[in-house]
C-alpha positions as CSV (number, residue, x, y, z in Angstrom):
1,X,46.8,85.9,140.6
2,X,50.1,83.7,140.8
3,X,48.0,80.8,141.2
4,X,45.8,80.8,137.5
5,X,43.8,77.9,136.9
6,X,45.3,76.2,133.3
7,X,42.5,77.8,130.9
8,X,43.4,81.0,132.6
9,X,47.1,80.8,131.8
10,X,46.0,79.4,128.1
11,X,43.5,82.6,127.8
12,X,45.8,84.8,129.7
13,X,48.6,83.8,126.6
14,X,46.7,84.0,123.5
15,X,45.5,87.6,124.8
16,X,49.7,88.6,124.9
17,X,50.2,87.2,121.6
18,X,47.0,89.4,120.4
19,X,48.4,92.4,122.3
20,X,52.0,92.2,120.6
21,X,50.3,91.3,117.1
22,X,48.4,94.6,117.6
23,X,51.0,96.4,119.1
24,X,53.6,95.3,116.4
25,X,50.9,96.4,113.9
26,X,51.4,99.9,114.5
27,X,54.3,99.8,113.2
28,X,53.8,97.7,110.4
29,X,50.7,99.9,109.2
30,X,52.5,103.2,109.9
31,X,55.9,101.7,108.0
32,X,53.5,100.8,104.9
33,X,51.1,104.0,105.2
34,X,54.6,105.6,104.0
35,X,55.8,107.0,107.9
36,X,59.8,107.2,107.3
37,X,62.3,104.9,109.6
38,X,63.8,107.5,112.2
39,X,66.8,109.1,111.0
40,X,69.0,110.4,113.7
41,X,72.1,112.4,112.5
42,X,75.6,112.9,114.5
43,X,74.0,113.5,118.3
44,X,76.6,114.6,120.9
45,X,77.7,111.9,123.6
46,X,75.4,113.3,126.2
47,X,72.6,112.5,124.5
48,X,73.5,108.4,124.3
49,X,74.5,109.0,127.7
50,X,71.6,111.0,129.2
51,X,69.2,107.9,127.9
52,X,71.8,105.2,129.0
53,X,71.8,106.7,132.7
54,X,67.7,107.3,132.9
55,X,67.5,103.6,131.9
56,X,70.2,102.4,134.5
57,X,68.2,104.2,137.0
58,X,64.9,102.0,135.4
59,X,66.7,99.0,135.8
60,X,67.8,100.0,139.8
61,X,64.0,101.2,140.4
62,X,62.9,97.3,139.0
63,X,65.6,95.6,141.1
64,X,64.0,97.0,144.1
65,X,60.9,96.0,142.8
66,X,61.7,92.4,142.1
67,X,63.3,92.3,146.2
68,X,60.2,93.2,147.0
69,X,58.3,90.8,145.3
70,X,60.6,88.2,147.0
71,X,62.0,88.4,149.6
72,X,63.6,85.0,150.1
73,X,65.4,85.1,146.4
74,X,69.2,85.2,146.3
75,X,71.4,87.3,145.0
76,X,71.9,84.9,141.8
77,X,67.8,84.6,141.8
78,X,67.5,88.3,142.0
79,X,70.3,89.0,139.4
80,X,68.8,86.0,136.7
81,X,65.2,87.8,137.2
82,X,66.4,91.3,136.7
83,X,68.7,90.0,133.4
84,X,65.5,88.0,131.7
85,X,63.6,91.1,132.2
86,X,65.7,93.5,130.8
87,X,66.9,91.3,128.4
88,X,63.1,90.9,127.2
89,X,62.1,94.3,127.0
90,X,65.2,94.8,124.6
91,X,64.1,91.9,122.5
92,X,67.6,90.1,122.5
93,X,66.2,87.0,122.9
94,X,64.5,85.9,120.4
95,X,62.6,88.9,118.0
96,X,65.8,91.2,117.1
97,X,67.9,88.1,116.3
98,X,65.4,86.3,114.3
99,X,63.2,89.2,112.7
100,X,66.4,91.4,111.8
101,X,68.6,87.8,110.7
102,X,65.2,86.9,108.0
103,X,66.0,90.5,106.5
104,X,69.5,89.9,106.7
105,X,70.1,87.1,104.0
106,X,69.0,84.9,106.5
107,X,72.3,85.3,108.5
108,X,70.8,84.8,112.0
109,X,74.2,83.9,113.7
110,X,76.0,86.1,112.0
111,X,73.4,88.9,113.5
112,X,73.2,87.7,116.5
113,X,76.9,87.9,117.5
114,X,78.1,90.6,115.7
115,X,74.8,93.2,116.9
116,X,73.1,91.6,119.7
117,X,75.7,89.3,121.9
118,X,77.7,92.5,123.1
119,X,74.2,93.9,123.9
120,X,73.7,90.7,126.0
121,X,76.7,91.1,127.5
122,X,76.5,94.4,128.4
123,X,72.9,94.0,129.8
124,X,74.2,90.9,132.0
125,X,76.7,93.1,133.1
126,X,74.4,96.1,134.3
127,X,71.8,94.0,135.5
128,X,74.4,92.3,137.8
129,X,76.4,95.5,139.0
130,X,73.1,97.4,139.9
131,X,72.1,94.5,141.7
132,X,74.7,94.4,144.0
133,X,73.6,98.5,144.5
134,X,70.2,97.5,145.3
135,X,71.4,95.5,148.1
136,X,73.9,97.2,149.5
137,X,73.7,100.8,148.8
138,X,70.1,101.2,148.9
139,X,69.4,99.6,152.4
140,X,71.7,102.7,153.9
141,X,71.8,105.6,151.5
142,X,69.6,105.8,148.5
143,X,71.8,109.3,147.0
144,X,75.2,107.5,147.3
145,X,72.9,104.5,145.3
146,X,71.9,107.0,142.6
147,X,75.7,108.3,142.2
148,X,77.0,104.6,141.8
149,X,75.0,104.2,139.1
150,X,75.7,106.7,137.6
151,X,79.4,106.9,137.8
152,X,79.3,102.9,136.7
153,X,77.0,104.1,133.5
154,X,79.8,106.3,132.4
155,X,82.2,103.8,132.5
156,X,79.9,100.9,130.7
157,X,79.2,103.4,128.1
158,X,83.4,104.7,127.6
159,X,84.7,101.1,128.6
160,X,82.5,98.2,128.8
161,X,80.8,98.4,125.9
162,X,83.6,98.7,123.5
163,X,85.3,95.4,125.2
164,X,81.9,93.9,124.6
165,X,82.0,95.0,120.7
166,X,85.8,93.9,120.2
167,X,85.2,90.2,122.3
168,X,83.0,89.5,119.6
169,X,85.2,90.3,116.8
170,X,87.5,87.4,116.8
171,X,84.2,84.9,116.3
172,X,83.3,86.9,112.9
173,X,85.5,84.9,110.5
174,X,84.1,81.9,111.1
175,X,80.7,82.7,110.6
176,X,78.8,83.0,107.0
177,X,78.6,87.1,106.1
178,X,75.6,87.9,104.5
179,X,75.3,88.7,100.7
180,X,74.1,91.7,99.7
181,X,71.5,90.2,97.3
182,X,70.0,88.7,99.7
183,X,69.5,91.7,101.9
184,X,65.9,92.7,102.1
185,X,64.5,96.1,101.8
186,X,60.9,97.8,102.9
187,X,58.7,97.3,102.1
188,X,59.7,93.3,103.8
189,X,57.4,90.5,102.6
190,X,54.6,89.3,104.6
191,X,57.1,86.9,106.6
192,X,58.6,89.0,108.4
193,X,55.7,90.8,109.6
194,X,54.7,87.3,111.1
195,X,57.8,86.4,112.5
196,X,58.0,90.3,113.9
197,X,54.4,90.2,115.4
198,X,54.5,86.9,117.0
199,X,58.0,87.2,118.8
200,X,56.8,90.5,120.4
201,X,55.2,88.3,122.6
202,X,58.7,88.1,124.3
203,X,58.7,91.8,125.8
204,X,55.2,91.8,126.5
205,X,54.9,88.9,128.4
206,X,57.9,91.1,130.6
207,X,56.3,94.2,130.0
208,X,53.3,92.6,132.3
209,X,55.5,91.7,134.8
210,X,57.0,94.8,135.1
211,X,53.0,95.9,135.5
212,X,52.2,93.1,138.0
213,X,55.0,94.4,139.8
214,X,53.7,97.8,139.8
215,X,50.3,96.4,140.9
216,X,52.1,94.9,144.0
217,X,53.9,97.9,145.3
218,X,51.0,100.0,145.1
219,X,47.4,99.7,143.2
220,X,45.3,102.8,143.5
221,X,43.2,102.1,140.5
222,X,42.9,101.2,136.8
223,X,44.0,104.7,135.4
224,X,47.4,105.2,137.7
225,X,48.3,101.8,137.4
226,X,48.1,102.6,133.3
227,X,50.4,105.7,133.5
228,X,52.5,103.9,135.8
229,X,53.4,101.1,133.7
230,X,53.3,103.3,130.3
231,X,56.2,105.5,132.2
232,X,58.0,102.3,133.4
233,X,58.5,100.8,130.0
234,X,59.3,104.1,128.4
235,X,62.6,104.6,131.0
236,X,63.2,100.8,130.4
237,X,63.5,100.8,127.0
238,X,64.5,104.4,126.1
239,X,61.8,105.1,124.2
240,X,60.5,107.6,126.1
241,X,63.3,109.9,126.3
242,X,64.7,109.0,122.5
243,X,61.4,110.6,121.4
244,X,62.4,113.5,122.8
245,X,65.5,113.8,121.8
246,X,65.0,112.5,118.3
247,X,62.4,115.9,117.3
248,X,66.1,117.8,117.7
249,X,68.3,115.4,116.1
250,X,66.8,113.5,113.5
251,X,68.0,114.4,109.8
252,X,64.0,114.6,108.7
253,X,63.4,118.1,107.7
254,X,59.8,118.5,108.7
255,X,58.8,118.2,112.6
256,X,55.8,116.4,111.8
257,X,57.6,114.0,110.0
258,X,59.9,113.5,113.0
259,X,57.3,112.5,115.0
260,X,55.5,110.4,113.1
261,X,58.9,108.3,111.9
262,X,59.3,107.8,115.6
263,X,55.9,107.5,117.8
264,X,55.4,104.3,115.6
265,X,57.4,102.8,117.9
266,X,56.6,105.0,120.8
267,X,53.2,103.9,120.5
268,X,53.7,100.3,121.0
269,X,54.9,100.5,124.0
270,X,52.2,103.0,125.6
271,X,49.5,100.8,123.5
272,X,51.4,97.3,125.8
273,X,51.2,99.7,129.3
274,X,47.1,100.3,128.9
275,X,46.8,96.4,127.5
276,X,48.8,94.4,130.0
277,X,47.3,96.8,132.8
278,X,44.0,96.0,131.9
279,X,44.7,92.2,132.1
280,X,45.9,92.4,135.3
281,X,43.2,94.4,136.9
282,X,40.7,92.0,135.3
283,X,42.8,88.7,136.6
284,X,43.1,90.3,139.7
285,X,39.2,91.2,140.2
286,X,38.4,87.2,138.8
287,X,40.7,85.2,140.8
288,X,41.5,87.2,143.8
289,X,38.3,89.1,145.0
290,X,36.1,86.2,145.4
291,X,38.9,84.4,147.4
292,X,38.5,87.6,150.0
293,X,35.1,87.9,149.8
294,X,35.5,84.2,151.2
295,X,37.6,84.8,154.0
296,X,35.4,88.5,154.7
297,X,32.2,86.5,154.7
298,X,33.9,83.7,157.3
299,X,35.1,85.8,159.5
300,X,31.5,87.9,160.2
301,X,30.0,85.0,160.2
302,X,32.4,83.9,163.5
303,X,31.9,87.3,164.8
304,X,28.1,87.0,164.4
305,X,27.9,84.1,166.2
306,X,29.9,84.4,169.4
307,X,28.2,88.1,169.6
308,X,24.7,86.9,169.3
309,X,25.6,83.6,171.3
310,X,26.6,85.9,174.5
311,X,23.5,87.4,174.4
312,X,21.3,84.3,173.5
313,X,23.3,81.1,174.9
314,X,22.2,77.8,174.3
315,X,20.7,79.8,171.0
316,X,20.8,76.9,167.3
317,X,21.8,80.2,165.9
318,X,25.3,78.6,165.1
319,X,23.6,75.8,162.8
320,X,21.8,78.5,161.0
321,X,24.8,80.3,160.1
322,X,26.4,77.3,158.9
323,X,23.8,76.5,156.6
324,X,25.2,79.3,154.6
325,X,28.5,79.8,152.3
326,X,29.8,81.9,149.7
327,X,29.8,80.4,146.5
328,X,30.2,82.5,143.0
329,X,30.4,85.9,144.9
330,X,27.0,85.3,146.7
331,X,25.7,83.8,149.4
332,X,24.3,81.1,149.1
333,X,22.1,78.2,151.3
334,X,24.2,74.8,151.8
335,X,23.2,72.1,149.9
336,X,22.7,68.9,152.2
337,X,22.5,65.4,150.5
C-alpha cells in the first residue's frame, strides 16, 4: 500500500479532506444545534496529570510502532517521525494556529507563540526523551520503561512546561495583541467553519498512519482494526480519558448536558478511527491482494509442473501452463501476437 499509483494518492486525499470536513462537522452542527463548549471548573492536579501520563505512555506505545515500521531509521528519523505525528494529532501545525488566530482579531502570530509554541516545545521535548526510552529501556526491561516515563511526565508537567510558558514571554512585546473588538464570538461566521474543516485534514492524514501502523503490527479484521485505532487516537489525544473525567468536573449542572458539550469532540475522533480504518482495508484489498494472488498463482503453477513433469517427462505440459497468467484477479489465457 506504500507504493499507490498517482490517482490513488489523489483519490486517497480528497477522501481525508471529506473525512475531516465530516468529522469537523460534528462539531460545528452540535455547536449550532445549541450543545454548550465544555466547561471544566478547578480539577485537582492529578487529574491533568493522570491524562498527561496515559498519553506519554500513547506516545511510547507509537514509538515502538514506528521502530517497527522501520527498522533502518535513525534515532533523528525515528524522533522527527514520532514529533510530526504527535504534533499532528494536536493540531499545532497548522488548524489551532490558524482557525483559533481568524477568531482572535486575526492575531495568528500573536496565538501561535503565546498558546501553541510552548505546546510545540513541549511535544518536541517528550517525543525526543521517550524516544531515547524506546530504544534503550525497552529492548531490556519494559517495567523500568513504563516508570521512566512516568517519573519524566511528572517533571514535564511541574518543570518543563512552565520553562516552555516563560521562554515565550519575552517575544510577547513585540508582537501585535489582539483587540478586543475584533474578537469573535459563537456563533463564528461561515469562514471559520471552512478554515476549521479543511485544516483537519492535518490530524487525519496522521490519524491514518497511526491506523496503517496498527494494520502492520497486527490485522485480524475490519472490526478490531476499528476499535484499535478509535482507542489509539483517544490515549493520543486525551480525549478519551478527558471525557471521563470531564462528567465529574465540568461546571454544567445537568449530566446530559456534560456529555453532550463534550462527545462533540469525542466523536470526531471515534468517527476518523472507523473512516481512516476503512480506507486502509479497502487500499489494502485493491493494491495488495492481487499482487499476492500473482506470486500464489506463480508459484503453483512451478509446483504443478515439476510434479506432473516427474511423472510424465518429455510431457508439453510446461507450454500449457505458460499459456496462462493472472491478470485482474483471474486467470486468464496469454494473448500471443
Amino acid at each position: 500500500m506504500i507504493f499507490l499509483p498517482i490517482k490513488a494518492r489523489v483519490l486517497l486525499g480528497l477522501y481525508l479532506l471529506i473525512v475531516a470536513t465530516l468529522a469537523v462537522g460534528i462539531h460545528i452542527q452540535m455547536t449550532n444545534a445549541g450543545v454548550r463548549y465544555p466547561q471544566w471548573f478547578d480539577q485537582p492536579i492529578w487529574v491533568p496529570l493522570s491524562l498527561f501520563i496515559l498519553q506519554n505512555m500513547g506516545i511510547l506505545w507509537l514509538s515502538e510502532r514506528i521502530k517497527e515500521w522501520r527498522t533502518s531509521l535513525s534515532f533523528i528519523g525515528q524522533w522527527a517521525v514520532l514529533f510530526i505525528m504527535m504534533a499532528a494529532l494536536q493540531e499545532l501545525f497548522i488548524r489551532l494556529p490558524l482557525t483559533a488566530g481568524y477568531t482572535v482579531d486575526k492575531q495568528f502570530l500573536y496565538l501561535w507563540v503565546s498558546n501553541y509554541l510552548p505546546e510545540l516545545l513541549l511535544t518536541l521535548v517528550t517525543t525526543g526523551v521517550i524516544n531515547v526510552i524506546s530504544r534503550t529501556l525497552m529492548l531490556n526491561n519494559k517495567v523500568i520503561a513504563i516508570l521512566v516515563v512516568i517519573i519524566f511526565t511528572v517533571l514535564s508537567l511541574f518543570f518543563i512546561q512552565p520553562a516552555f510558558q516563560d521562554i515565550t514571554q519575552p517575544l510577547m512585546p513585540y508582537l501585535t495583541s489582539p483587540d478586543s473588538a475584533g474578537v469573535l464570538e459563537v456563533p463564528y461566521p461561515w469562514q471559520v467553519d471552512v478554515i476549521a474543516s479543511l485544516t483537519f485534514i492535518e490530524p487525519v492524514i496522521a490519524s491514518f498512519f497511526v491506523c496503517y501502523l496498527i494494520y502492520l503490527n497486527h490485522y485480524s479484521g475490519l472490526k478490531k482494526l476499528m476499535l484499535q485505532t478509535i482507542l489509539a487516537l483517544l490515549i493520543l489525544t486525551e480525549s478519551g480519558v478527558t471525557f471521563v473525567f470531564y462528567l465529574y468536573y465540568s461546571s454544567i449542572e445537568s449530566y446530559v448536558d456534560r456529555i453532550l458539550s463534550v462527545s462533540q469532540f469525542t466523536l470526531e475522533w471515534v468517527f476518523i478511527g472507523v473512516a481512516v480504518s476503512a480506507a486502509i482495508v479497502y487500499l489494502q484489498t485493491l493494491f495488495r491482494l492481487p499482487e499476492c494472488a500473482t506470486r500464489l498463482f506463480l508459484l503453483v503453477r512451478k509446483a504443478l509442473y515439476r510434479k506432473l513433469l516427474r511423472h510424465r517427462p518429455g510431457s508439453n505440459l510446461e507450454s500449457v501452463l505458460n499459456n496462462y497468467r493472472w491478470t485482474g484477479g483471474q486467470i486468464r489465457p496469454t494473448i500471443k501476437s
